[in-house]
N, CA, C and O of each residue as an XYZ file, in Angstrom:
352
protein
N     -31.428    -16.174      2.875
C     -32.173    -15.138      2.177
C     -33.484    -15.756      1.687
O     -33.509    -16.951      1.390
N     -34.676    -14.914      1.581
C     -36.010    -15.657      1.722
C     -36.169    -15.411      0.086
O     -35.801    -14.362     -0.441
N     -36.669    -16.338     -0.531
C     -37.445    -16.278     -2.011
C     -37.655    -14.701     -2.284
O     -36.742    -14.117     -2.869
N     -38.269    -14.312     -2.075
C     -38.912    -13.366     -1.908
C     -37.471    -12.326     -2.839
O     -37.234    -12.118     -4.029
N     -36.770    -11.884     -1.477
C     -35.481    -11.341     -1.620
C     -34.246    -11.785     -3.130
O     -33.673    -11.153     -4.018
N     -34.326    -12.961     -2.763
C     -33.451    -13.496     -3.923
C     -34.437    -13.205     -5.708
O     -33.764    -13.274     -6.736
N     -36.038    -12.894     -5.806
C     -36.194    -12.597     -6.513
C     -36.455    -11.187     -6.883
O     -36.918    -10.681     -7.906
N     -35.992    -10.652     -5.673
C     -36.130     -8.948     -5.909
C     -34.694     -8.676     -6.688
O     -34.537     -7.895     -7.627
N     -33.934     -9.303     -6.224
C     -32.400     -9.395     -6.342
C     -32.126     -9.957     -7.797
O     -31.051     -9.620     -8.295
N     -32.901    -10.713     -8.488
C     -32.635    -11.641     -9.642
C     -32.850     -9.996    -10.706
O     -32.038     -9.556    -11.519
N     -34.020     -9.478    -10.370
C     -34.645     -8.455    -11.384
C     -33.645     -7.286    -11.480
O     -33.482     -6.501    -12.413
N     -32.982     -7.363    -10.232
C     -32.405     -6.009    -10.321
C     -30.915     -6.132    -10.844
O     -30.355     -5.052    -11.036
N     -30.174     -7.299    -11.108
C     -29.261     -8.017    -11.487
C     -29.295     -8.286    -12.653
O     -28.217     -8.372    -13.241
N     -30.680     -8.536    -13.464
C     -31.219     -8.482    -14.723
C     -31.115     -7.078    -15.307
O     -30.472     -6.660    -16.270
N     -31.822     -6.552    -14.564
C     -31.898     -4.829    -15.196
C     -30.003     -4.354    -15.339
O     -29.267     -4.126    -16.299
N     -29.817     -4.376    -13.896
C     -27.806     -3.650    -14.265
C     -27.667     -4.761    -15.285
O     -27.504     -4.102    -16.312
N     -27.634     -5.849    -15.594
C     -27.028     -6.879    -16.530
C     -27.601     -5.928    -18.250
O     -26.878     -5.834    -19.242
N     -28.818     -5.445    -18.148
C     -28.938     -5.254    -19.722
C     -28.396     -3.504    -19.676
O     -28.174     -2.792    -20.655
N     -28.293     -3.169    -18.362
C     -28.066     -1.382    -18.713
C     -26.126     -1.577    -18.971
O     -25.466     -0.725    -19.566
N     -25.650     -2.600    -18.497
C     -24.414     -2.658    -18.721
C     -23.269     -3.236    -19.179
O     -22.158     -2.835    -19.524
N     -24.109     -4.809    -19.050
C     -23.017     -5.741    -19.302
C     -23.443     -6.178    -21.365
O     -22.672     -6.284    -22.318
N     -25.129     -6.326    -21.272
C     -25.447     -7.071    -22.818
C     -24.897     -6.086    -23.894
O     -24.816     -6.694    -24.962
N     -24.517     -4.880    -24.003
C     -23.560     -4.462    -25.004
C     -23.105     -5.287    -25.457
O     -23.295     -5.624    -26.625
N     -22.270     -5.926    -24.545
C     -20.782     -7.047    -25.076
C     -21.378     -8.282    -24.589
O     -21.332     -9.080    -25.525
N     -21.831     -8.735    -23.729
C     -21.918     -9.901    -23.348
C     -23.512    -10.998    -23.889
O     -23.979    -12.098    -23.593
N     -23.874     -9.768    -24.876
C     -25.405    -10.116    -25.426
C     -26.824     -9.832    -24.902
O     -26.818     -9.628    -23.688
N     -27.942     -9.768    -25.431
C     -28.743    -10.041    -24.582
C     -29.778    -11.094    -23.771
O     -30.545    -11.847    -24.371
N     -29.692    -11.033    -22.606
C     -29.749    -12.669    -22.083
C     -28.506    -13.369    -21.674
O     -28.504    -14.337    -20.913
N     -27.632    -12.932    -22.117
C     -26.315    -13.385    -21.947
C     -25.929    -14.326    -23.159
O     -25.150    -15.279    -23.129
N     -26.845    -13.710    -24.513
C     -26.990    -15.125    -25.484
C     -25.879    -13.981    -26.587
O     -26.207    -12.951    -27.175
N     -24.607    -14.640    -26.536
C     -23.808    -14.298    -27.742
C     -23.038    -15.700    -28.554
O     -23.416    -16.807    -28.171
N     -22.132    -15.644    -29.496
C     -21.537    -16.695    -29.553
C     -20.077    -17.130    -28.977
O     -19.320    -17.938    -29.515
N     -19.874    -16.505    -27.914
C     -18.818    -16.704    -27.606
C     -17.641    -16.814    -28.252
O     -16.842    -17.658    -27.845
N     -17.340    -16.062    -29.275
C     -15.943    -16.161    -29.956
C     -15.394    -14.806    -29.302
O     -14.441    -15.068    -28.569
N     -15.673    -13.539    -29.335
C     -14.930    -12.400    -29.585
C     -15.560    -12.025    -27.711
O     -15.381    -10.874    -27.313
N     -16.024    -12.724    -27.051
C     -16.697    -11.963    -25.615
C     -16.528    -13.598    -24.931
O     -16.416    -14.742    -25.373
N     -16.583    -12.954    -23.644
C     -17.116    -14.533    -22.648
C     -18.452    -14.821    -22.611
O     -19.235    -13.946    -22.244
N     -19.062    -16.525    -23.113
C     -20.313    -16.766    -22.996
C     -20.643    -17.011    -21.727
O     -20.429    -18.144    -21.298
N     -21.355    -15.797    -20.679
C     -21.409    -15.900    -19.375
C     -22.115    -17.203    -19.158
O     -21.671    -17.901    -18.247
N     -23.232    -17.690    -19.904
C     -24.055    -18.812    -19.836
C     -23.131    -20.050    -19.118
O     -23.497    -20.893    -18.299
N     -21.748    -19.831    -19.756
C     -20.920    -20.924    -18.887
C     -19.940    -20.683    -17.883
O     -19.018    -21.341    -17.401
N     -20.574    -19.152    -17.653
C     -19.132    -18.857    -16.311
C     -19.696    -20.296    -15.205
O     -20.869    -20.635    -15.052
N     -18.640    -20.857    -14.643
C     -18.341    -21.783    -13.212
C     -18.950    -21.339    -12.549
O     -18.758    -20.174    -12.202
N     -20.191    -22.254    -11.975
C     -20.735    -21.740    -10.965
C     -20.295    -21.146     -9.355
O     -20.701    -20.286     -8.575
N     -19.250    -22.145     -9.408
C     -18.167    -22.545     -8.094
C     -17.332    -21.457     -7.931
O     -16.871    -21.241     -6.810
N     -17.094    -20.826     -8.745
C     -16.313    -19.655     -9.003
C     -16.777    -17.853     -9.049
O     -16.782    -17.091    -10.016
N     -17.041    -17.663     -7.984
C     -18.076    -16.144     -7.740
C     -16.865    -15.305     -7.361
O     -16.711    -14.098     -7.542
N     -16.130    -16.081     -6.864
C     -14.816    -14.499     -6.515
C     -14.079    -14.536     -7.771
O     -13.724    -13.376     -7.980
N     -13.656    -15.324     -8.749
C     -13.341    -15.223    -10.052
C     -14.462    -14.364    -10.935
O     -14.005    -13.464    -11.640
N     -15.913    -14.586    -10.943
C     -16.705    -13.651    -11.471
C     -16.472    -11.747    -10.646
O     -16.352    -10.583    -11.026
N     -16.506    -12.246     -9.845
C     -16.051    -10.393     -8.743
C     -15.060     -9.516     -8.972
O     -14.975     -8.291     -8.883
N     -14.193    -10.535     -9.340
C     -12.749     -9.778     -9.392
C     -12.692     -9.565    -10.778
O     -11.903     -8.650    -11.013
N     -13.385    -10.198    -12.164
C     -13.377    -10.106    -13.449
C     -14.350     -8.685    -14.015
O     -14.238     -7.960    -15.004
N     -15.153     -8.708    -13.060
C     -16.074     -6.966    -12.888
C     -15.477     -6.313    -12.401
O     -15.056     -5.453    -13.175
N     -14.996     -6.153    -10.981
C     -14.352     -4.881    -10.609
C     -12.783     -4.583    -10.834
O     -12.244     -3.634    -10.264
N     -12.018     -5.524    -11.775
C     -10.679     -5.265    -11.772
C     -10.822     -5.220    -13.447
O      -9.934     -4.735    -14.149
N     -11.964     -5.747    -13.945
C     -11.257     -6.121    -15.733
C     -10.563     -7.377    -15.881
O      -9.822     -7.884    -15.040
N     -10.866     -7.844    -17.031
C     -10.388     -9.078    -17.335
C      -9.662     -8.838    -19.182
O     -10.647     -8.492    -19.836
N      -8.733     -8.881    -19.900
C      -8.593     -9.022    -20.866
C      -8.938     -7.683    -21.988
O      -8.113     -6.865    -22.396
N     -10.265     -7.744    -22.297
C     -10.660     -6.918    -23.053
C     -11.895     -6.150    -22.280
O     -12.578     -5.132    -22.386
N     -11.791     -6.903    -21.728
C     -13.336     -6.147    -20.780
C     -12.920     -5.147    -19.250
O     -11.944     -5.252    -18.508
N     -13.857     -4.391    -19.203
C     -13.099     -3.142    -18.578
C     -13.035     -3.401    -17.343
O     -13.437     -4.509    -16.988
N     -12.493     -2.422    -16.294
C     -13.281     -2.533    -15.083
C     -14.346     -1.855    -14.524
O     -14.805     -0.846    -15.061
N     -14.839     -2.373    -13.367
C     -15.993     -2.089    -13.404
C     -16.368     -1.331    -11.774
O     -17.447     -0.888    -11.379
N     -15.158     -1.388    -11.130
C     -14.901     -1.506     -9.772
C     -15.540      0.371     -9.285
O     -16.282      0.729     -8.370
N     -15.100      0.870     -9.964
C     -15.279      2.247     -9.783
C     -16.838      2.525    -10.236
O     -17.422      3.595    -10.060
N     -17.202      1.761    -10.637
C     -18.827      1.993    -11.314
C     -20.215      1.283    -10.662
O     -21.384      1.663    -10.606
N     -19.557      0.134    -10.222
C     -20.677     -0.615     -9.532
C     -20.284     -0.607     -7.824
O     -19.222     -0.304     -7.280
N     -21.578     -1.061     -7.237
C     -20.743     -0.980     -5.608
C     -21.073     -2.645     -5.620
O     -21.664     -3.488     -6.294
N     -20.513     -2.549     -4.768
C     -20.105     -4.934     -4.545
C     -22.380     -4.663     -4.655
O     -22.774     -4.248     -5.746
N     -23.242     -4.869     -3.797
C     -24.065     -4.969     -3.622
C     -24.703     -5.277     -5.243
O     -25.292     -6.352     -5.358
N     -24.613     -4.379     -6.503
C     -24.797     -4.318     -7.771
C     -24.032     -5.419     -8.341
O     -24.479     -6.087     -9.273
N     -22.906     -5.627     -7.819
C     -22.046     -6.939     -8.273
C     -22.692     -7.857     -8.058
O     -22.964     -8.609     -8.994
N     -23.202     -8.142     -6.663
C     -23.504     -8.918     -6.429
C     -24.936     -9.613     -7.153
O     -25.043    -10.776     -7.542
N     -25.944     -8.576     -7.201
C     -27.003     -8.837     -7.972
C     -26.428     -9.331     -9.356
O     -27.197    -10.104     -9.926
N     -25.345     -9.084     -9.976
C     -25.059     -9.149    -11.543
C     -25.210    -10.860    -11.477
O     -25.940    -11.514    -12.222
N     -24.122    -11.548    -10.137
C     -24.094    -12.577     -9.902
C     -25.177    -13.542     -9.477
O     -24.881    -14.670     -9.082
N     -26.061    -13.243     -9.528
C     -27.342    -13.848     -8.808
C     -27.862    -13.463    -10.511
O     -28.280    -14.395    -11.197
N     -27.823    -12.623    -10.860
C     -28.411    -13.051    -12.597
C     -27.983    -14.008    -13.099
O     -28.567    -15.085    -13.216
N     -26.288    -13.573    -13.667
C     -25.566    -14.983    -14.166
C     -25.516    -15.603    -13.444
O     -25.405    -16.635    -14.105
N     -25.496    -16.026    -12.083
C     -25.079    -17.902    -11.607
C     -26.800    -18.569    -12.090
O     -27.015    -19.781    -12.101
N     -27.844    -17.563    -12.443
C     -28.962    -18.433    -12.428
C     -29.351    -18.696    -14.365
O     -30.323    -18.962    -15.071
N     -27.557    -18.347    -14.548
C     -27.861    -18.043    -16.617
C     -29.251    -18.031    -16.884
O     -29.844    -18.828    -17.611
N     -29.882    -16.798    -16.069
C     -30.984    -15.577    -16.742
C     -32.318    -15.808    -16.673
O     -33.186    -15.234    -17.332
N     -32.519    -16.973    -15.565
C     -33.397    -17.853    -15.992
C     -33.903    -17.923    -13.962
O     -33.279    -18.517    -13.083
N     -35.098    -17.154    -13.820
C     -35.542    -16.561    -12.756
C     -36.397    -17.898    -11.895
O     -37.304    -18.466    -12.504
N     -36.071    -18.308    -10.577
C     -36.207    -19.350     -9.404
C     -37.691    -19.010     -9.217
O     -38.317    -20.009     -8.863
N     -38.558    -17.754     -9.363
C     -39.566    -17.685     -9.279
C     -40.535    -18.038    -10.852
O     -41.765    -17.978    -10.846
């Protein structure tokens, strides 16, 4: 995937990240991690553990499967694996 793409992809992963996830997860992804997950340290190595924690729910957090399509997932993941912080 060309620069280019991966930063069209960062913005739009940013944007679903604050229309959906920073409720709970902060904004920026900056909370204190007691009562939410501090995404800042989700495993990088771990993207089908981030996939399946959006579209199935994890704990207290909902699912998400019926709301986002993988493609939107996927952008969420290209926000957080880069903890918010844009390659361009």
């Amino acid at each position: 995937m060309d620069a280019a793409a991966v930063g069209s992809d960062f913005e739009k992963g940013q944007r679903q990240y604050h229309r959906i996830c920073a409720q709970c997860h902060g904004r920026n992804m900056v909370n204190s991690g007691v009562t939410v997950y501090d995404l800042r340290r989700f495993p990088l190595d771990q993207p089908n553990r981030f996939f399946a924690s959006v579209s199935k729910g994890k704990g207290n957090m909902p699912s998400f499967g019926e709301a986002l399509t993988a493609e939107q997932m996927r952008w969420l993941w290209i926000y957080v694996s880069s903890r918010g912080k844009s390659s361009q």
